[in-house]
GUVOSE-36221 format. One line per field, with one value per residue (C-alpha): residue in three letters; x, y, z. Coordinates in steps of 0.02 Angstrom, whole numbers, plus 50000, padded with zeros to 5 digits. Example, Ala and Ser with C-alpha at 12.3 -4.5 7.8 and 13.67 -1.06 7.14 Angstrom:
! residues 2
residuo c(ala:ser);
u c(50615:50684);
v c(49775:49947);
w c(50390:50357);
***
This chain:
! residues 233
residuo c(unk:unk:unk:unk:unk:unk:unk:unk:unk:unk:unk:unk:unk:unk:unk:unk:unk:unk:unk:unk:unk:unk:unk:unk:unk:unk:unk:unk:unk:unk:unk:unk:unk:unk:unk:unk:unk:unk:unk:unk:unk:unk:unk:unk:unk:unk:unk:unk:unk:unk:unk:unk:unk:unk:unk:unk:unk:unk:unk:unk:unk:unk:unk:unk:unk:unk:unk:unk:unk:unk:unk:unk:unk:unk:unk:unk:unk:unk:unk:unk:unk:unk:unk:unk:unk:unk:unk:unk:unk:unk:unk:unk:unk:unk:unk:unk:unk:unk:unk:unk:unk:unk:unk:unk:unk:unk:unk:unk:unk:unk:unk:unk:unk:unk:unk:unk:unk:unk:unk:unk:unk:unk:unk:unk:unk:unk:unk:unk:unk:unk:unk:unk:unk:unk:unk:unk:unk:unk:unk:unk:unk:unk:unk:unk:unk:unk:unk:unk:unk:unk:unk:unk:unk:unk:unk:unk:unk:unk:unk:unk:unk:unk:unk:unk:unk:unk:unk:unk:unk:unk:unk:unk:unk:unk:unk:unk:unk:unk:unk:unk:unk:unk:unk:unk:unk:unk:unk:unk:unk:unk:unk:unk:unk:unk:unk:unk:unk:unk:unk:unk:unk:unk:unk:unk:unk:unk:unk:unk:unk:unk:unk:unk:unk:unk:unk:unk:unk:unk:unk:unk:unk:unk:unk:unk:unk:unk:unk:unk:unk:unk:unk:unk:unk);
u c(48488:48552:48652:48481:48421:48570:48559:48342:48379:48510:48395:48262:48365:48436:48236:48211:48355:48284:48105:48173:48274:48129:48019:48146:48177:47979:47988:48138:48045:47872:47945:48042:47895:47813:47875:47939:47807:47961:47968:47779:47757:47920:47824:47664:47746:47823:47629:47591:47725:47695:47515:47538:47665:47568:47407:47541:47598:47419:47366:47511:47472:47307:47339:47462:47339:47207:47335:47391:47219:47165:47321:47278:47095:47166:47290:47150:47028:47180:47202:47014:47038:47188:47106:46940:46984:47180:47242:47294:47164:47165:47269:47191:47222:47180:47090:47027:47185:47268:47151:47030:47018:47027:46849:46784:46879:46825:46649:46673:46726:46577:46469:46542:46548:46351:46323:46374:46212:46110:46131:45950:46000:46175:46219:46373:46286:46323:46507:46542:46689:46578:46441:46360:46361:46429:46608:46612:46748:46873:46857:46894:46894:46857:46813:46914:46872:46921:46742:46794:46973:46992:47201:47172:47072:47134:46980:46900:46765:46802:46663:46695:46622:46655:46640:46612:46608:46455:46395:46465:46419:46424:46526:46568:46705:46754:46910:47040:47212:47303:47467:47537:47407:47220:47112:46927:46817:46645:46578:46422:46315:46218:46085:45970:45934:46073:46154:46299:46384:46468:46315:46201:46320:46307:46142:46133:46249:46127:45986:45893:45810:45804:45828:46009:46068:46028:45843:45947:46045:45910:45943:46010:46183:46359:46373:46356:46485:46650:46768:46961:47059:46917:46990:47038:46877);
v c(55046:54974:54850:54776:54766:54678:54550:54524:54498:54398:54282:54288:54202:54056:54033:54040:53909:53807:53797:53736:53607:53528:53531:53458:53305:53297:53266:53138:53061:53037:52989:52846:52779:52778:52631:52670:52612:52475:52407:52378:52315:52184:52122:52092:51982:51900:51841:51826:51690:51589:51583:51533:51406:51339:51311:51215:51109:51079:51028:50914:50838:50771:50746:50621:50537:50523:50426:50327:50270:50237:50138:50031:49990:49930:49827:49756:49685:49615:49516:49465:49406:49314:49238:49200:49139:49112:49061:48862:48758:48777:48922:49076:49248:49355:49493:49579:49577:49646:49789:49833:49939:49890:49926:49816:49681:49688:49714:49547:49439:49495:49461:49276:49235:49267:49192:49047:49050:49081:48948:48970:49140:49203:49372:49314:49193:49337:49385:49576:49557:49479:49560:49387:49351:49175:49207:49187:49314:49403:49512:49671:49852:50014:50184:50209:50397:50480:50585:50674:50663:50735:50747:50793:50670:50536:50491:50461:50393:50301:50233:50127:49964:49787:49661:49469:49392:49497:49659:49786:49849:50015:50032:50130:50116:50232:50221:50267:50286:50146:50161:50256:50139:50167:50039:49992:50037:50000:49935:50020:49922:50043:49927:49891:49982:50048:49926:49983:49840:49891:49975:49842:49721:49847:49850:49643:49636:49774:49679:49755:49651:49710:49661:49615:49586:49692:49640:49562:49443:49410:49283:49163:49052:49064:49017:48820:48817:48775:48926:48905:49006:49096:49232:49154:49187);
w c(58287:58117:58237:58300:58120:58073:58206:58176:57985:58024:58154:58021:57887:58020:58050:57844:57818:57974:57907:57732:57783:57906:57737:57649:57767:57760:57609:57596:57724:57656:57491:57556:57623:57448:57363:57164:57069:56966:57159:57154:56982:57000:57171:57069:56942:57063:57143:56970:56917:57078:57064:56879:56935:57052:56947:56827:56978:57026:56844:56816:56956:56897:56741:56807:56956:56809:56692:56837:56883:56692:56686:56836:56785:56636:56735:56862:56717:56606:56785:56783:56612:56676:56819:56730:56563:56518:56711:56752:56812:57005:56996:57083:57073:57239:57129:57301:57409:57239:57191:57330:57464:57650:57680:57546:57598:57764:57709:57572:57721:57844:57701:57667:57837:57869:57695:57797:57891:57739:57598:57548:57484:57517:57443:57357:57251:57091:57050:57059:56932:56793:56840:56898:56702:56636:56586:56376:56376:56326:56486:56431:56512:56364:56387:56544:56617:56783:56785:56963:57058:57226:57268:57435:57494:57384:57298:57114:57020:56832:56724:56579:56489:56552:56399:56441:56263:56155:56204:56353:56509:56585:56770:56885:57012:57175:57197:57347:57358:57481:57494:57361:57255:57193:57242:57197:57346:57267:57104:57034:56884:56806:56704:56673:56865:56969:57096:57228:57282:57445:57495:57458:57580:57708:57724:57696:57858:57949:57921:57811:57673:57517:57316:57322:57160:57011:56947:56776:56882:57017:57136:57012:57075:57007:56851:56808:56673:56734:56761:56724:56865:56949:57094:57258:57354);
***
C-alpha cells in the first residue's frame, strides 16, 4: 500500500513538472511574438526620417524647377530685346524654334499658312512678343513668378510684366517642359480684357470667327516703324 502511494505521488509530480514547462514555453512563445517596444519605436523613426527626407527631396526639387524657369523667362525676353532692338539689320533670331513648345509651333505655322488666304484680315497681323505694340523698347521681363508647378506632368504657369519703352504689361505664360527644357506653350495678355493666344488660333483655324486680337490692339497691322532684327517669322 505505501508502495502504490509512492509510485501515484511520484506520477503526480512528473505531471506537475510537465504542466509547468508547457506554460513556460507558452509563454516564451507568445512573448517572442510581441515585438520589444525599442524594436517598434526604432522602426517608427525609421518611417519617420524617410518621409521627412522625402518631403526635403520633393521641396528641393521645386524650388530648383521654379528657379530654373524664372531663369529662362528672363533669358527668352533678354533674346526679344536682342532680336527687336540691339540685333544687326537683317539678322533674325528664331525666338519660336528657341523657346516654344511643339504645339505652338505647329499651331503658328497652320495659322500663317491660312493667313495666306486671308490678307484682308490675317490673324498674325499683331506680334505676340510685343504684345502687337510698336517696339520703343528696352524689352524687358520683371516680376517673374512660378504661380503653380506641376513636376509630374511637367507643367507651369509664370506671370510677370513685359515693358516696351513707358509703362508695363501684365502676362501670363504656360509653360511645358521639352526636353530637359521649359518652353512657352501659350501667351496670355491680361488687359485691358483677357486674350489666350494659342487658343484664339485654334479656334481661327476651326473656323470659328471671333474678336481675334485683344480689343487694345484690334485689327490694326504690324507696326509701320521699321524694326531692327525682328524674329525670323
Amino acid at each position: 500500500m505505501r508502495r502504490k502511494e509512492l509510485v501515484y505521488a511520484a506520477l503526480a509530480l512528473c505531471f506537475a513538472v510537465a504542466l509547468a514547462g508547457c506554460n513556460n514555453k507558452l509563454a516564451d512563445g507568445h512573448s517572442s511574438q510581441q515585438p520589444a517596444s525599442s524594436d517598434v519605436d526604432s522602426t517608427a523613426s525609421m518611417v519617420n526620417e524617410d518621409s521627412l527626407r522625402a518631403v526635403a527631396e520633393q521641396q528641393a526639387a521645386i524650388e530648383e524647377a521654379t528657379k530654373a524657369i524664372e531663369e529662362q523667362v528672363a533669358l527668352v525676353y533678354d533674346q526679344v530685346e536682342e532680336a527687336y532692338c540691339t540685333s544687326p539689320v537683317g539678322e533674325s533670331i528664331d525666338l519660336d524654334g528657341l523657346y516654344c513648345s511643339d504645339d505652338w509651333l505647329q499651331t503658328i505655322d497652320a495659322v500663317r499658312v491660312k493667313d495666306t488666304t486671308r490678307q484682308d484680315q490675317p490673324f498674325t497681323d499683331v506680334d505676340y512678343w510685343v504684345m502687337g505694340k510698336e517696339v520703343a523698347g528696352p524689352i524687358e521681363a520683371t516680376d517673374i513668378t512660378v504661380d503653380s508647378l506641376d513636376l509630374t506632368e511637367g507643367k507651369a504657369q509664370v506671370s510677370m510684366h513685359l515693358h516696351n519703352g513707358p509703362g508695363d504689361e501684365p502676362l501670363l505664360l504656360k509653360m511645358v517642359m521639352v526636353d530637359d527644357s521649359w518652353r512657352i506653350d501659350e501667351f496670355i495678355q491680361l488687359q485691358p480684357d483677357t486674350f489666350v493666344w494659342k487658343a484664339s488660333m485654334k479656334d481661327y483655324l476651326n473656323g470659328v470667327e471671333k474678336e481675334k486680337a485683344n480689343p487694345k490692339m484690334g485689327v490694326k497691322k504690324k507696326a509701320k516703324k521699321k524694326r531692327r532684327g525682328r524674329h525670323s517669322t
